[in-house]
N, C-alpha and C positions, 0 to 999 in steps of 0.2 A: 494386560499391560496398560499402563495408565500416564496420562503425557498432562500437562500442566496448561490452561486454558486462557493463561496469561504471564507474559513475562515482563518484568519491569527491573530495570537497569537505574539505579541511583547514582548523585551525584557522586565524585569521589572523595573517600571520606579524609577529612585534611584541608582541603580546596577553599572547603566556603566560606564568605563570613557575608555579614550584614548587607555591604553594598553591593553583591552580586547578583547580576541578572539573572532568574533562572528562564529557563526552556524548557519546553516540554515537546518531545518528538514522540508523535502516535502515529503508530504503524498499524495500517490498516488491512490483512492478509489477502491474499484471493481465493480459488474455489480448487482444490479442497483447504476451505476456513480454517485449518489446526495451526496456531500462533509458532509452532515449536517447530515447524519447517525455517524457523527463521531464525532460532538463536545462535545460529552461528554470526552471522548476518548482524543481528543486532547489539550481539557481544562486541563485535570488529568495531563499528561503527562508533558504539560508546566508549572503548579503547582507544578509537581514534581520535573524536573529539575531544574527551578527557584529557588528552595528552599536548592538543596542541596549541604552540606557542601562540597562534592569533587570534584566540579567543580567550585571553586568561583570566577576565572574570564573569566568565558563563559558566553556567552550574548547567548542565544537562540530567534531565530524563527521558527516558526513551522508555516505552511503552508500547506493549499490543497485545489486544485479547483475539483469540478463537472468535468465528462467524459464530451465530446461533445456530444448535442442531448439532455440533461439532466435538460437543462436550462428549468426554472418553470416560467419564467417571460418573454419570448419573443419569438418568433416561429423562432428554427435554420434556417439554409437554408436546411442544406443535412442530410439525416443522414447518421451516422461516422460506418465504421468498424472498427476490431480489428488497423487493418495496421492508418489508420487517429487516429485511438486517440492515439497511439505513438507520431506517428508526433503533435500531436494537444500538449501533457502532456508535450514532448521535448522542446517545443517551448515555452510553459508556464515558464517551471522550468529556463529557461535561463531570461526571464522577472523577475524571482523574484530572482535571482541573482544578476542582474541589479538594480531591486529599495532595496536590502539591502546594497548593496556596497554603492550604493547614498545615504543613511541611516545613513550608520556608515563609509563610506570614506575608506573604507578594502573590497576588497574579502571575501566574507566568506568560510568558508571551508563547506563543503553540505553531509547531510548524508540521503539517500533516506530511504524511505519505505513504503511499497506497503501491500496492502491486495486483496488477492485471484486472480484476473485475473490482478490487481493492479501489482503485481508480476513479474508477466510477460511482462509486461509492463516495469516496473523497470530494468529488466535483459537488456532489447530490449535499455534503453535508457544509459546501463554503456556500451553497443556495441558501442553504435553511439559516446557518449564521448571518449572511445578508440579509434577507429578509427579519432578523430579529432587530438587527441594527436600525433600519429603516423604519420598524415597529416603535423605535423609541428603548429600549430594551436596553439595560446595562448588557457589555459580554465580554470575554477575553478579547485578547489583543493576536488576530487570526494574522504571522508574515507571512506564509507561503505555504507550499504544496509540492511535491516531488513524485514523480506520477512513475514507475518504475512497468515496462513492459503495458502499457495501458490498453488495456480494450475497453471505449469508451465509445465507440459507433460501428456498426454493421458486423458485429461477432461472427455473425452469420454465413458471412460472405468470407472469411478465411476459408484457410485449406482444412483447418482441423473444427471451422464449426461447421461447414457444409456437410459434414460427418457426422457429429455431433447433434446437428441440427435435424439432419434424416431421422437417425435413431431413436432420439425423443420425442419424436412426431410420435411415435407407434402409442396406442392406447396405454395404458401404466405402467410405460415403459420402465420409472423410477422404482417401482413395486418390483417388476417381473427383474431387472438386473439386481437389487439389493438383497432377492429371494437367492438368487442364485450365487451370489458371491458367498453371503451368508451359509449355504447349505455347503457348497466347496471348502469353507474355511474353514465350518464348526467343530469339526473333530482334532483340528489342529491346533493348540497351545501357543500361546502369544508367543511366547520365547524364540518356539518352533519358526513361526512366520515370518519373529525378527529375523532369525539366521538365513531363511532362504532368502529374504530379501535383499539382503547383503550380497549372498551368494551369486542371485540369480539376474536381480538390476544393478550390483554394482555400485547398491548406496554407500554414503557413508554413515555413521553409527545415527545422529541423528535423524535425518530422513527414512533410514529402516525402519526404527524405534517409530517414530512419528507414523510413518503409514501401517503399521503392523499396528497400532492402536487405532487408528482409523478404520481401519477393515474392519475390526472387534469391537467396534465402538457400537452404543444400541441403534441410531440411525443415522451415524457422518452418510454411508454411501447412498440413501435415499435421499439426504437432504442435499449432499453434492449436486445429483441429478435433478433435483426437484429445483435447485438452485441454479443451474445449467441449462435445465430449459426456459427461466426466465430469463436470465442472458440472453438466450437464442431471440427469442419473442420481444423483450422489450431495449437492448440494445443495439436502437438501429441510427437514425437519422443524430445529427448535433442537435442536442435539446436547449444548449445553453447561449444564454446572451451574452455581450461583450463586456457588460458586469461581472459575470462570473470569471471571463476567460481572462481578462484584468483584473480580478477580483481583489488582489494584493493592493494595487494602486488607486481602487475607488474610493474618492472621497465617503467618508464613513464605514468604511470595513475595520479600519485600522486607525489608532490615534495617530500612525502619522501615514502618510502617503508616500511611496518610494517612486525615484525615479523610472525604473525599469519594473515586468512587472515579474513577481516572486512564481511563478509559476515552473517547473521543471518538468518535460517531458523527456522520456529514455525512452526510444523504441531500440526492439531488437533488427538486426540488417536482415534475418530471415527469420521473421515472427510466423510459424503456424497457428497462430492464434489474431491474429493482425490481417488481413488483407493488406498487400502491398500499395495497389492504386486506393486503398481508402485512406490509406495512412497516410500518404504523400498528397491527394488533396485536401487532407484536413491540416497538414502542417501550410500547401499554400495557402489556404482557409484563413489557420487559424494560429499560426506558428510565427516566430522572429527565427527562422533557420539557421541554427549555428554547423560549422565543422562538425564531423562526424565525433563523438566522445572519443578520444584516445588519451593516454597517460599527459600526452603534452598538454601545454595551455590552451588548445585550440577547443576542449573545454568547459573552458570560461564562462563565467554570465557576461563578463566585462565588456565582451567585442564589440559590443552594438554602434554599429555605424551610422544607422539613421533614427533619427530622433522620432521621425514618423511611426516607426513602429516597435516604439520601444516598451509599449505597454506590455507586447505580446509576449504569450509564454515563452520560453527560452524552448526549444526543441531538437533534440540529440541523436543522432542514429550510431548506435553503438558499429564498433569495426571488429571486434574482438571475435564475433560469432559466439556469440554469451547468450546460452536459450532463453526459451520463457521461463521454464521454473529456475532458474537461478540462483535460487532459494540451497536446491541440492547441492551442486558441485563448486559452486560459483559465488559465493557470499562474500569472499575476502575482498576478490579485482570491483564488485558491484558497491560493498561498503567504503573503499577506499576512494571512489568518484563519488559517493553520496557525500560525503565527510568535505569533499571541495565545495561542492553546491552550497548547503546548510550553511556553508561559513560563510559562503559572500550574499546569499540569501539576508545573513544577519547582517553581515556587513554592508550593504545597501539600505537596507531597511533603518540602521542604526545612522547612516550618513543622510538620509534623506532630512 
């Protein structure tokens, strides 16, 4: 069984002409890397913006490829730690910069967003963009970032990495689990796998199809774990400065500077994957605290009361009880609040 190691959503055809702005939204996946747990997710989302009245001359692309390691269709060479699929996503994302510009004959202006170690990722590639700026360096025009379920400090100290964390302590631990999944699986026929998976987690057709090629894939479940123990080990402490965390609004990231800063965080209200006290001292940290995300305006990027801390990223505790993969069951209710962000993201950004 064999799943697609990037999906990209174009503008819609009709829409465009000469003087329209284009965007490009790169989605950045988490661990397990397979791009295809998200096209539901990312279909919605380009449906959504496509469609709506407050953005009518934005041309949208959305974009995301599979982590390295993850490919279902050809045996990688290595496999990637945390530190190579930075470099591997950085190096993508400037490729599809490159073929929209060749597209639509404009730069586009690029708005990241990452789910769970995606996240982290995301953070690690608005450093390296800063840093080219500051180099003197021509670059795109980087508004924001949307950080969806993030693990971005102390993995470890959650409920589900303290677990996590034990287990891949053990000597080759990624060898001895990808032997054995491997050896349970092999005689079973992808088809097969897809069906129990259905049957037995209750996916939908997507996510079966998606992790029934993953299992059969030549090393997703070695590089998963191989990819999971460096989470465990290298996401700990805030690494980043006030540069980054305002990254949206520093002078030289962006040809323009926005009032508020573009930065979106969505935690989950019971993240096993989050630590609750780490989560809540990095939003007082690091956070402009909004209302909990619900359908109403409450929201909003708009709220912001005090000018003092208006650089700061916007910060959300969802109320829905929406997990971490959310990718699975949960794509519509997640893409329909990304679709609010993205647009006042631009719309700030464009008012500034």
């Amino acid at each position: 069984m064999e799943t697609r190691s990037q999906l990209y959503f174009a503008p819609s055809a009709g829409r465009t002409s000469e003087d329209d702005q284009h965007y490009l939204i790169f989605h950045i996946p988490g661990n397990p890397g397979l791009i295809t747990y998200y096209d539901p997710f990312l279909s919605t989302l380009h449906a959504l913006l496509s469609s709506s009245p407050t953005s009518p001359s934005a041309n949208f692309h959305i974009c995301g490829h599979s982590l390295a390691g993850f490919e279902t269709t050809e045996q990688p060479h290595n496999l990637a730690g945390l530190q190579r699929q930075i470099e591997y996503i950085d190096d993508l994302l400037y490729e599809e910069v490159d073929e929209v510009r060749r597209q639509s004959r404009q730069t586009p202006k690029v708005l990241l967003m990452g789910h769970s170690v995606g996240a982290y990722i995301l953070l690690e590639i608005i450093q390296r963009h800063r840093r080219r700026i500051e180099g003197g360096a021509p670059d795109f025009d980087l508004i924001g970032g949307i950080l969806l379920f993030p693990t971005i400090t102390h993995i470890a100290r959650s409920p589900s990495g303290m677990v996590a964390s034990a287990l891949l302590a053990i000597p080759r631990a990624a060898h001895i689990a990808s032997a054995i999944v491997k050896s349970l699986t092999y005689l079973i026929p992808a088809s097969i796998l897809y069906h129990l998976i259905r049957v037995f987690a209750w996916f939908p057709e997507h996510a079966a199809r998606t992790t029934a090629a993953f299992i059969k894939s030549p090393i997703g479940v070695k590089e998963s774990l191989i990819l999971g123990k460096d989470e465990m080990d290298m996401i700990t402490n805030d690494k980043w400065g006030e540069e980054i965390w305002g990254a949206a609004t520093e002078p030289g990231t962006n040809s323009k500077d926005t009032i508020h800063s573009n930065l979106v965080f969505f935690w989950g209200s019971n993240d096993k994957w989050v630590a609750q006290k780490t989560r809540n001292e990095l939003i007082d940290a690091r956070g402009y605290r909004r209302s909990k995300a619900s359908s109403s305006t409450t929201s909003s990027l708009s709220d912001v009361s005090s000018p003092v801390d208006g650089w700061k990223p916007s910060m959300f505790i969802d109320d829905k009880k929406i997990p971490h993969g959310f990718c699975i069951k949960h794509s519509e209710v997640v893409a329909e609040q990304v679709r609010t962000w993205v647009e006042e993201i631009i719309l700030n950004h464009n008012e500034s």
